[in-house]
NUMI-577773 format. One record per residue (C-alpha): residue number from 0; y, z, x. Coordinates in steps of 0.25 Angstrom, whole numbers, plus 5000, padded with zeros to 4 digits. Example, Ala and Ser with C-alpha at 12.3 -4.5 7.8 and 13.67 -1.06 7.14 Angstrom:
<nodes>
node pos: 0 Y: 4982 Z: 5031 X: 5049
node pos: 1 Y: 4996 Z: 5029 X: 5055
</nodes>
This chain:
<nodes>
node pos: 0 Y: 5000 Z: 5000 X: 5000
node pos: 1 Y: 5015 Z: 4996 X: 5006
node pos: 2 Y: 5023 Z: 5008 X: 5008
node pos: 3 Y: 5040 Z: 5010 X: 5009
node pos: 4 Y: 5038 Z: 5013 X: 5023
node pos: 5 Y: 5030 Z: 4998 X: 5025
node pos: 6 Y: 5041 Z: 4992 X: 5017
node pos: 7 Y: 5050 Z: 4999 X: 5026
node pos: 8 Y: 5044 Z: 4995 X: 5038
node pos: 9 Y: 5044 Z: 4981 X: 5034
node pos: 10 Y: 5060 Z: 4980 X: 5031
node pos: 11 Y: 5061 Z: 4985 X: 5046
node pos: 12 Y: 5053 Z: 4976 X: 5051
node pos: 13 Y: 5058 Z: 4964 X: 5044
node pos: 14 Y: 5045 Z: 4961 X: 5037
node pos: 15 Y: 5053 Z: 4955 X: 5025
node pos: 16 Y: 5058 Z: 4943 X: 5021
node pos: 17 Y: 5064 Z: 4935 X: 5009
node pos: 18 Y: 5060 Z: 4923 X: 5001
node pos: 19 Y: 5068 Z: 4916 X: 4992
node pos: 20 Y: 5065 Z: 4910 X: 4978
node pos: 21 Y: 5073 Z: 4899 X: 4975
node pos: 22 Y: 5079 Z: 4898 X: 4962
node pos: 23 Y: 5078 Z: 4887 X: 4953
node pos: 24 Y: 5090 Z: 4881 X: 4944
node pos: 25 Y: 5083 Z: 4874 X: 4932
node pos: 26 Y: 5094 Z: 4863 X: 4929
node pos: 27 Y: 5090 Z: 4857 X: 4943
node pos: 28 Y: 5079 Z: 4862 X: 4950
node pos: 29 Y: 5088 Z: 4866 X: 4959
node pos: 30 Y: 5087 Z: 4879 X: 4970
node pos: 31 Y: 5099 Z: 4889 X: 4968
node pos: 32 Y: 5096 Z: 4899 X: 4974
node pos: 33 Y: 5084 Z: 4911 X: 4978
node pos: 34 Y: 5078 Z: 4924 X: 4975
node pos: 35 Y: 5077 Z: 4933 X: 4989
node pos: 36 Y: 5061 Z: 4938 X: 4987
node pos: 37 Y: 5058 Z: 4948 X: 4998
node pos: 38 Y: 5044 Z: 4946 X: 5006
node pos: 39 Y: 5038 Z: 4955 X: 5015
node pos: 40 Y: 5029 Z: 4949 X: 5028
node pos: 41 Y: 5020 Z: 4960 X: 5028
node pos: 42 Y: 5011 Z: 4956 X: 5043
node pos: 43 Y: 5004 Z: 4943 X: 5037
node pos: 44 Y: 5007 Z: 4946 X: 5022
node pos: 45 Y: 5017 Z: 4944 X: 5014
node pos: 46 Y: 5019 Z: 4955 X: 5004
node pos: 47 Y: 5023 Z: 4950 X: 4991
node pos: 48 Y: 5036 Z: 4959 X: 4986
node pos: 49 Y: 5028 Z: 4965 X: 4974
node pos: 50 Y: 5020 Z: 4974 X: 4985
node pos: 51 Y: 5035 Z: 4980 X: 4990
node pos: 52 Y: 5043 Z: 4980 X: 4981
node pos: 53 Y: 5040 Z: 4988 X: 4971
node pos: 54 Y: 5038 Z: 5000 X: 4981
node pos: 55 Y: 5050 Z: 4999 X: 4986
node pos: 56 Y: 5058 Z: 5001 X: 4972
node pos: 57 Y: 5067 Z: 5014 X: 4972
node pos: 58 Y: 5067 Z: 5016 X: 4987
node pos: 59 Y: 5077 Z: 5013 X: 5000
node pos: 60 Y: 5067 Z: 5002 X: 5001
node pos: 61 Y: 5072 Z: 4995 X: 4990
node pos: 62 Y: 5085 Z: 4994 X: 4995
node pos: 63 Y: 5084 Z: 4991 X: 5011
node pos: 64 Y: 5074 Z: 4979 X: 5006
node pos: 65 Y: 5084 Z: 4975 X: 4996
node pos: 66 Y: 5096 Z: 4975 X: 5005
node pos: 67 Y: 5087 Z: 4968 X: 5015
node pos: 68 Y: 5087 Z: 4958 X: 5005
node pos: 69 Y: 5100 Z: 4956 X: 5005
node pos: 70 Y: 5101 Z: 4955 X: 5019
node pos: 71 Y: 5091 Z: 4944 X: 5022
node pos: 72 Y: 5096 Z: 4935 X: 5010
node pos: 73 Y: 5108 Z: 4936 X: 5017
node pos: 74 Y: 5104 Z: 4932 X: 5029
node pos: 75 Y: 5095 Z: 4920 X: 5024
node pos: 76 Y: 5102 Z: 4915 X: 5014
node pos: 77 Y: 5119 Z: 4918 X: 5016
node pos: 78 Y: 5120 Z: 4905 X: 5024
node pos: 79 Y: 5113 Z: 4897 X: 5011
node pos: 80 Y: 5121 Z: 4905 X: 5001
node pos: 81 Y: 5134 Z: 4902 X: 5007
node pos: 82 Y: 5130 Z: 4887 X: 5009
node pos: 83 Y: 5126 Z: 4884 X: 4995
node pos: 84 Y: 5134 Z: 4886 X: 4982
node pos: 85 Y: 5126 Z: 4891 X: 4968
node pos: 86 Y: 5115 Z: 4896 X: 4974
node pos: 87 Y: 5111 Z: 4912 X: 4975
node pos: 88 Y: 5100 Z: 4920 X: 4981
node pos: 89 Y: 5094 Z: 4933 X: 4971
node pos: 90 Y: 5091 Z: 4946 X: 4977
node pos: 91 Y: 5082 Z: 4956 X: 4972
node pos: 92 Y: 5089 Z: 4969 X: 4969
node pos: 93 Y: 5079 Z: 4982 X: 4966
node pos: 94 Y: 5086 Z: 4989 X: 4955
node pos: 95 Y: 5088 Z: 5003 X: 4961
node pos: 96 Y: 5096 Z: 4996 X: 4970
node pos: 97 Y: 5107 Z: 4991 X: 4959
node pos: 98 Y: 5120 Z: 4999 X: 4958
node pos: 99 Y: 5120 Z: 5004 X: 4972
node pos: 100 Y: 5127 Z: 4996 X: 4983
node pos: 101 Y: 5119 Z: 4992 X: 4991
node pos: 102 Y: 5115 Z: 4979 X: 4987
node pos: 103 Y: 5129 Z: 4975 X: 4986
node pos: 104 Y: 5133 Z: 4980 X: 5000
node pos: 105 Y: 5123 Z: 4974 X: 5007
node pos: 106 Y: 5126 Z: 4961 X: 4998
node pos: 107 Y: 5140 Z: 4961 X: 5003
node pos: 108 Y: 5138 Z: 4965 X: 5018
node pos: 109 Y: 5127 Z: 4953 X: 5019
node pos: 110 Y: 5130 Z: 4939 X: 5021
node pos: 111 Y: 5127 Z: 4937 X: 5007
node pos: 112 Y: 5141 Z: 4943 X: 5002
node pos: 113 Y: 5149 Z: 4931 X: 5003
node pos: 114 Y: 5139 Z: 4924 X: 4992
node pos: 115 Y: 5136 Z: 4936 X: 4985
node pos: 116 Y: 5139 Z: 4927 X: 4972
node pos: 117 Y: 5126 Z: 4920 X: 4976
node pos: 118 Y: 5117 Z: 4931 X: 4977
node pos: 119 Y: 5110 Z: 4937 X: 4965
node pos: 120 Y: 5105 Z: 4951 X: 4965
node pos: 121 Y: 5092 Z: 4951 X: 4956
node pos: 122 Y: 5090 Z: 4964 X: 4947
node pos: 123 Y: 5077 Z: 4967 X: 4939
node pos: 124 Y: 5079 Z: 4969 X: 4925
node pos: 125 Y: 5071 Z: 4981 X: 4926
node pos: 126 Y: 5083 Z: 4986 X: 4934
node pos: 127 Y: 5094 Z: 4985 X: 4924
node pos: 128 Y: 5096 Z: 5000 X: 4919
node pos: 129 Y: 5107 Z: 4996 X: 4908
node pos: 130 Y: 5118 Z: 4983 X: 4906
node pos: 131 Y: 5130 Z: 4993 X: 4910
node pos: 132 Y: 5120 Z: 4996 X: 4925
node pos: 133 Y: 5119 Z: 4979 X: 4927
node pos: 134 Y: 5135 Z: 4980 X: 4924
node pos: 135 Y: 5139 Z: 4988 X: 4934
node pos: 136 Y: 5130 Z: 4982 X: 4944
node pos: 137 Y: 5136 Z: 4969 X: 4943
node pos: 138 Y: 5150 Z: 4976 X: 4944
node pos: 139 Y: 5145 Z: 4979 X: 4959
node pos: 140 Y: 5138 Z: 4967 X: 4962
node pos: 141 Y: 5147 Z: 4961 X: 4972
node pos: 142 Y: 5148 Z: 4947 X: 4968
node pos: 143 Y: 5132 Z: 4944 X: 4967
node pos: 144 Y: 5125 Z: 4940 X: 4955
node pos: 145 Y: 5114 Z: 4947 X: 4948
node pos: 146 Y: 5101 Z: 4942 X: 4942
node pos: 147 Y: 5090 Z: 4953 X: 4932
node pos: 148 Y: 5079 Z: 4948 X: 4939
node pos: 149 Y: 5063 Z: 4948 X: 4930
node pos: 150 Y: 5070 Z: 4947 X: 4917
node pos: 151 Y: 5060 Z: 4947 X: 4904
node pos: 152 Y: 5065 Z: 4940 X: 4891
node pos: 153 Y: 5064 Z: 4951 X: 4880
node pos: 154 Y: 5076 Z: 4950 X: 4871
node pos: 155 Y: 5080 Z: 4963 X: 4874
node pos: 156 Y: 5081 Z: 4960 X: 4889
node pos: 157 Y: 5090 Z: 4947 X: 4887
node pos: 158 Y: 5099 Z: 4952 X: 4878
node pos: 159 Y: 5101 Z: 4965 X: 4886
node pos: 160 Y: 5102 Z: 4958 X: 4900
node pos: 161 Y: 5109 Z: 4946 X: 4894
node pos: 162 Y: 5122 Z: 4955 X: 4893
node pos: 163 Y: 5122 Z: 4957 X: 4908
node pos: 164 Y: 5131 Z: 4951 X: 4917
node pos: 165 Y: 5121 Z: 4946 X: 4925
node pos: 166 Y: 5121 Z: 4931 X: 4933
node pos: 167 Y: 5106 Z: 4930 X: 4933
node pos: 168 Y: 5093 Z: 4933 X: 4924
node pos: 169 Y: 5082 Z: 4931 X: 4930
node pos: 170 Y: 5069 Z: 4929 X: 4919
node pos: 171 Y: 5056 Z: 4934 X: 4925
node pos: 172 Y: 5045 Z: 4928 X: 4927
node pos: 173 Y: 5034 Z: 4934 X: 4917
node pos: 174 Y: 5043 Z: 4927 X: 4908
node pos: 175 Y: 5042 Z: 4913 X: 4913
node pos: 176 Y: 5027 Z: 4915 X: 4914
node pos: 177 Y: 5028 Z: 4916 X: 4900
node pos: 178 Y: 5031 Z: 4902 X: 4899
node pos: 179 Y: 5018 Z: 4896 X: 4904
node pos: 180 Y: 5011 Z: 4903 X: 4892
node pos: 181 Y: 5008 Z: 4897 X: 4880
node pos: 182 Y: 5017 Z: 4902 X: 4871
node pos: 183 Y: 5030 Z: 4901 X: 4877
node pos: 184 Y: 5033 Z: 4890 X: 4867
node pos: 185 Y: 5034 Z: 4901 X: 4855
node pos: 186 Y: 5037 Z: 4913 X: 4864
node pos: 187 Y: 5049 Z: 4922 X: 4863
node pos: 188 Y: 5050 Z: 4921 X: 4877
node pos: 189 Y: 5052 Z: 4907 X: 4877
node pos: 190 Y: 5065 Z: 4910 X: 4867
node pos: 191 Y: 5071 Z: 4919 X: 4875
node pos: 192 Y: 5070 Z: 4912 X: 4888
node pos: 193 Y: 5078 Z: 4901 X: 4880
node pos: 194 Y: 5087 Z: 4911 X: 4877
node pos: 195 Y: 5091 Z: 4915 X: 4892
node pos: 196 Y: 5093 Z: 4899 X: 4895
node pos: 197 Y: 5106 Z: 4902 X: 4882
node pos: 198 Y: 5111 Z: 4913 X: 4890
node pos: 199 Y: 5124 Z: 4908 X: 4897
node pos: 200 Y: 5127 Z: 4922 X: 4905
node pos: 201 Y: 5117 Z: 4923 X: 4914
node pos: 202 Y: 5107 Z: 4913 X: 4923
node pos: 203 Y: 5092 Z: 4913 X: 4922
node pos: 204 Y: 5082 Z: 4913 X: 4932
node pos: 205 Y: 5067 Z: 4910 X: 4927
node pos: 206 Y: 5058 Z: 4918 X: 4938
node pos: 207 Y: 5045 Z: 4914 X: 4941
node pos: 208 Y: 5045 Z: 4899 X: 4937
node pos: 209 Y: 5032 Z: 4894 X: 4943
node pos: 210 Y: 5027 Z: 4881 X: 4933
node pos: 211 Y: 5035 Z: 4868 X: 4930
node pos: 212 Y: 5033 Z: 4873 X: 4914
node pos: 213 Y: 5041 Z: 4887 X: 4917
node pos: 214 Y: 5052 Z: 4879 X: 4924
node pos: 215 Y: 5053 Z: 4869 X: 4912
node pos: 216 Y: 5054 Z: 4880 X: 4902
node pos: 217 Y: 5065 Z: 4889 X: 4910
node pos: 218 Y: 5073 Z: 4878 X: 4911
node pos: 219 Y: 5074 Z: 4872 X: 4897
node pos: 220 Y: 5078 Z: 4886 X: 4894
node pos: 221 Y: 5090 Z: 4886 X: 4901
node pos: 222 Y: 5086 Z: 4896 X: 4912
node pos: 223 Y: 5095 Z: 4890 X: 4925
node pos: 224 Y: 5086 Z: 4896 X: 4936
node pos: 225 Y: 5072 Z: 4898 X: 4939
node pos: 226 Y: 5063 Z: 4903 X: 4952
node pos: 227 Y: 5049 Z: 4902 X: 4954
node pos: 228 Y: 5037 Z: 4895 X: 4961
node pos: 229 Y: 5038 Z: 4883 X: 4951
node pos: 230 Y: 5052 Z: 4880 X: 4963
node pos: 231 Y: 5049 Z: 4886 X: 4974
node pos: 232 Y: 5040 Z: 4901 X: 4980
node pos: 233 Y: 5050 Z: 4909 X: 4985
node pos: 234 Y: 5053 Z: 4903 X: 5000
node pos: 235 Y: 5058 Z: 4909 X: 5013
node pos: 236 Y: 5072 Z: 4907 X: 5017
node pos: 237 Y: 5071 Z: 4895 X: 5026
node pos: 238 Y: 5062 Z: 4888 X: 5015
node pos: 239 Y: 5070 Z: 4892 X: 5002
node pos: 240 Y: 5083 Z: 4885 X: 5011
node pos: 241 Y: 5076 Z: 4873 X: 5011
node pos: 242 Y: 5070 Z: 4874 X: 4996
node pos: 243 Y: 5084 Z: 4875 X: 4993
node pos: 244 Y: 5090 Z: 4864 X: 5000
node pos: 245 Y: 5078 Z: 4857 X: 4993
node pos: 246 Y: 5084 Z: 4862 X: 4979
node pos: 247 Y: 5096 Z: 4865 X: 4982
node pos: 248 Y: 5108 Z: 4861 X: 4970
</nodes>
């Protein structure tokens, strides 16, 4: 079993490393932009982040990896970021970690500051306490965006989160799974993500598109963005630059 102290050992010793997984505008085909996904070169395995992760929830870990994050995007992707207009690159943010500063200060001491408009901090919906919580959060969200990352589609949810000014909803993927089965056709899921393609506030990311018949049904829809192995697995730096310039708008 992995312990704090391995994962702790591991930062130190630079064992980590990011993919990113590129992100897929509808209209076009084209790639605007990435998710930074945090891989860990374990000897000659690759430990997938579910095995980590979840340990490190609720401790100093949470936030040293996090701001680690911030760091190597910032190194691999400033140059990109300050090259190319309309695009962005998502970052994972654990949720103990929102309302304290540290995110934001190590956003703005990083090279990434001067494009902080085209980062997006990703928050689980699971970590939203309250509306007047998300509020204040963006009040101190020094000029990046925010995306509620694994959002599921129960009425309740939308029309709660819908209220939010949020840049980014992001629809998880046991959803679009949903649409491979054989009653999507007459499904209420099927209703309520046409829904989300009426809604003019926010932009929509469909996670976890992986078939041809997904991509089809997200799009006519109205959802603007998708990621998923149906584009592109998530790819190391030097790979996802030239996927972009591949895919690029």
């Amino acid at each position: 079993m992995i312990t704090l102290a391995e994962i702790e050992a591991a930062l130190d010793n630079n064992e980590f490393f990011l993919e990113y997984l590129p992100t897929i505008r509808l209209s076009d085909n084209r790639c605007v932009g990435a998710e930074a996904l945090i891989r860990w070169q374990r000897n000659d395995k690759v430990v997938p982040p579910l095995e980590f992760i979840p340990l490190i929830e609720g401790s100093v870990l949470s936030g040293m990896i996090t701001y680690w994050v911030i760091d190597k995007v910032a190194e691999e992707l400033a140059e990109w970021l300050n090259k190319h207009d309309n695009v962005h690159v998502g970052i994972n943010v654990p949720p103990e970690l929102w309302g304290r500063g540290g995110v934001f200060y190590t956003l703005k001491k990083s090279a990434l500051n001067s494009n902080a408009s085209k980062v997006i901090f990703e928050l689980s919906e699971r970590g939203i306490p309250d509306r007047m919580g998300v509020q204040t959060i963006l009040e101190n969200i020094s000029g990046a965006k925010m995306a509620l990352d694994d959002m599921q589609l129960g009425e309740a949810n939308i029309l709660a989160l819908a209220q939010l000014n949020v840049d980014y909803i992001k629809i998880d993927k046991s959803v679009i799974d949903l649409i491979l089965q054989d009653d999507w056709a007459t499904s209420l899921q099927k209703k309520q993500l046409a829904n989300c393609g009426y809604d003019s506030n926010h932009a929509y990311i469909a996670e976890g598109v992986e078939t041809k018949k997904q991509a089809q049904v997200v799009a006519k829809a109205g959802i603007q963005f998708a990621q998923g192995w149906y584009f592109s697995r998530s790819l190391k730096v030097d790979e996802f630059l030239a996927y972009f310039a591949q895919k690029s708008p």
